[in-house]
Structures are given as C-alpha cells and as structure tokens.
N, C-alpha and C positions, 0 to 999 in steps of 0.2 A: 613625351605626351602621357596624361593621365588616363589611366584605364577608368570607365566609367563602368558599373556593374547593374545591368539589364536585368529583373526578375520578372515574369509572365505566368500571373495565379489566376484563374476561374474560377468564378464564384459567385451568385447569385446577388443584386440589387437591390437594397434597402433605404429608403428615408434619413437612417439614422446612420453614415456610415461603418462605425464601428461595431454595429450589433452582424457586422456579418462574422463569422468565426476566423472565416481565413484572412482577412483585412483586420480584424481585430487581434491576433495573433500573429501577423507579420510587423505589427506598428510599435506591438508590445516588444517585439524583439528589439527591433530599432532603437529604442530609448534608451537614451541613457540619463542618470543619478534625478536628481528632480525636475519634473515635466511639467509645464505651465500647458492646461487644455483650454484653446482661447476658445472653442467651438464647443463645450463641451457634450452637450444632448444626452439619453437618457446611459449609456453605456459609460461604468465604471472602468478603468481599464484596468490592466495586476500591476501596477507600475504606481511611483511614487508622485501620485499627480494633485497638483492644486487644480482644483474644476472652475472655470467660467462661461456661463451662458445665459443671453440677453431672456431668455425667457424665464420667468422666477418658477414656470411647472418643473424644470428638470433639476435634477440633482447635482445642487453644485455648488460650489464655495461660496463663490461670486454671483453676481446678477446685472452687470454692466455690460455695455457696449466696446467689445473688443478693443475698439481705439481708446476710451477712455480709461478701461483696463493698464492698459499698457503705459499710457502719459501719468498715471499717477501711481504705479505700483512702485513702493521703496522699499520693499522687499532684498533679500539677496536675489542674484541674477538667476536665472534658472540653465540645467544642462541642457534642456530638450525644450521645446519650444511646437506644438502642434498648432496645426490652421488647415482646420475640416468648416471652413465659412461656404455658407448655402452656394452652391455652385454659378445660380443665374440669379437676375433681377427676382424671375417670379420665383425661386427657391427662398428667398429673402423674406420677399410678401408671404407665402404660404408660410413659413416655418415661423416667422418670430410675428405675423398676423398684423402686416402690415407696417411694420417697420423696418424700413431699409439698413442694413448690415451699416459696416465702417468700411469708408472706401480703400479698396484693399492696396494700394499704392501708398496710403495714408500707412497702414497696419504695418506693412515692410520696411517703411521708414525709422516706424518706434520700434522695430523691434530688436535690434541691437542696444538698445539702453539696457535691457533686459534677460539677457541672454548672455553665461560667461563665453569667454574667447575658448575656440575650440570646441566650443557645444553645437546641437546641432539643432536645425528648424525642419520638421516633417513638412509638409505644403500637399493636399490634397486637390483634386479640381478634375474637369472634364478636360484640360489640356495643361500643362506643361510647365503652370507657372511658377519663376524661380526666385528667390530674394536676390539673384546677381549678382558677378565681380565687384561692381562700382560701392555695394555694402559691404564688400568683403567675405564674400559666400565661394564656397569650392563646393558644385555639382559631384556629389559619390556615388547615388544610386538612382535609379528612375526605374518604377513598380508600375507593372500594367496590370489591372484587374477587370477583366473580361465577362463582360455580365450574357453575353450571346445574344445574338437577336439580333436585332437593330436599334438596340439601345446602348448607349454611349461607354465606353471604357471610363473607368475612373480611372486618375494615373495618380502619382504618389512619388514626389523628391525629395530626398535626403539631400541635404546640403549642410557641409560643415563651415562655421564662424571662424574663420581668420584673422581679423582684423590687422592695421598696418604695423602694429608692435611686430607683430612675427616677423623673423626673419626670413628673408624669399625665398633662402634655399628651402624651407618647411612650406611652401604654400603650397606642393604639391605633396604633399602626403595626409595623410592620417596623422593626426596628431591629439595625443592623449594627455590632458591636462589630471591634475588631484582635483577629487572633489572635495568643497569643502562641508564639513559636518557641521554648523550653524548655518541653516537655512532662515532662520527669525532674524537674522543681525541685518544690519543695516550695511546696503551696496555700497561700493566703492566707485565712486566714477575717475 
C-alpha cells in the first residue's frame, strides 16, 4: 500500500489564494520544471510559470477561459499543472464578474494533453477534489490549511501523471522523469 503524506499549515484567508505566504511557499515547493497557472490571479509565484487568467486586470500570459486554454495550447507539455479555479458558483460570479469558470470535470479531462507523463497537477478547493485513477493520477500528498474560525479549510492535492505506458510495477512510486530544455518546440502526442 502507498503511504499518502498528510501536511497540516495555519494560515490566515485570502481572495487571492496564493498571496498567503504559507500556501504560496508550500505550492512553490511542490512544483516542479515548468508550471502552467491555469487560475492565475494577482500572485507571481518563484517558479517557472506560464500565467493564465480569464480576467485581462491580472497579470498574466494568457487571458482565456481555462478550458479553452487547455484544448488549444501546442505548446510543449508542462511539469506541473496548478488549478486554484474559484472554489463555488458565487466565487466564479464575484471574481471573473459574472462569468462562469470552465466546468471543472471538463478541465480534468484536457488536462493530460498537456501535462508530460510523470508531472504533477496541484488541485486546490474546499474539499478534496482529485483528477483520479481512471486519468491516470497517483494521490502523493493532501495539504490542509486552516484559516480558524468557522471558515472553511482550503485543502490542496498533489497528484502525480502516470499514464498506461508506465509499467505497473512504477505506478506506485515516485517517479522522476528528465526535463526537457525546449519549452517553445512543439508537443509530441
């Protein structure tokens, strides 16, 4: 059985997730080689990140809607893969002012086009949600950050891309692919 690894950090609530220091500095750990921010909002992070976010005020590469981001990017695949998408309906409406996000089952789907084998997908939210086995995802770590009160935990899973090429005896470990240095060239499907 795989050991799953539990981390438990307190830390004050914000709008923007990553402007908190301790959530913006445990995510920054997390990443690895180049990072696709599909959520991006005002918080650069120290990591090698292409920025997209539906709103054109934040700072950011891109200015598309998450799903469309993703069905048309031909880019090389990315290591890391973030999704800090507005947590509820009315997160949605308030943040991008009335334009409802990419529906996130939709989002999970593209996201293996995009993402080399062995990389991983950050996934933020108020509960738990994972890209799953059936895409070919191994759960590694699950982050509880505790705002006190009776306002809701953010949680935060690491899950790493396996896809069926791996061989099974690797599907339970860690496994550390090369990254490759031309990020501009063009994907290999």
């Amino acid at each position: 059985m795989k050991t799953l690894l539990i981390e438990h950090i307190r830390c004050p609530l914000h709008r923007y997730t990553f402007s908190v220091r301790q959530i913006r500095e445990w995510v920054e750990q997390q990443c690895e080689g180049r990072v696709l921010n599909l959520f991006a909002g005002r918080t650069k992070l120290a990591v090698d990140e292409l920025r997209n976010d539906l709103d054109t005020t934040m700072p950011a590469d891109q200015h598309l809607d998450a799903l469309a981001f993703l069905r048309e990017w031909r880019g090389a695949a990315f290591r890391t893969i973030l999704l800090d998408p507005p947590y509820a309906y009315r997160k949605s409406m308030e943040l991008y002012r009335g334009i409802v996000c990419s529906p996130f089952r939709q989002l999970k789907d593209a996201i293996p086009a995009c993402l080399e084998p062995g990389g991983i997908v950050i996934t933020f939210g108020y509960h738990s949600v994972v890209m799953g086995r059936a895409r070919g995802f191994q759960l590694e770590k699950l982050a509880v950050f505790s705002h006190g009160g009776a306002i809701h935990d953010t949680l935060a899973t690491v899950e790493r891309y396996t896809p069926p090429g791996i061989p099974a005896v690797m599907q339970n470990q860690t496994i550390l692919f090369p990254l490759t240095a031309n990020y501009a060239g063009e994907r290999k499907n």
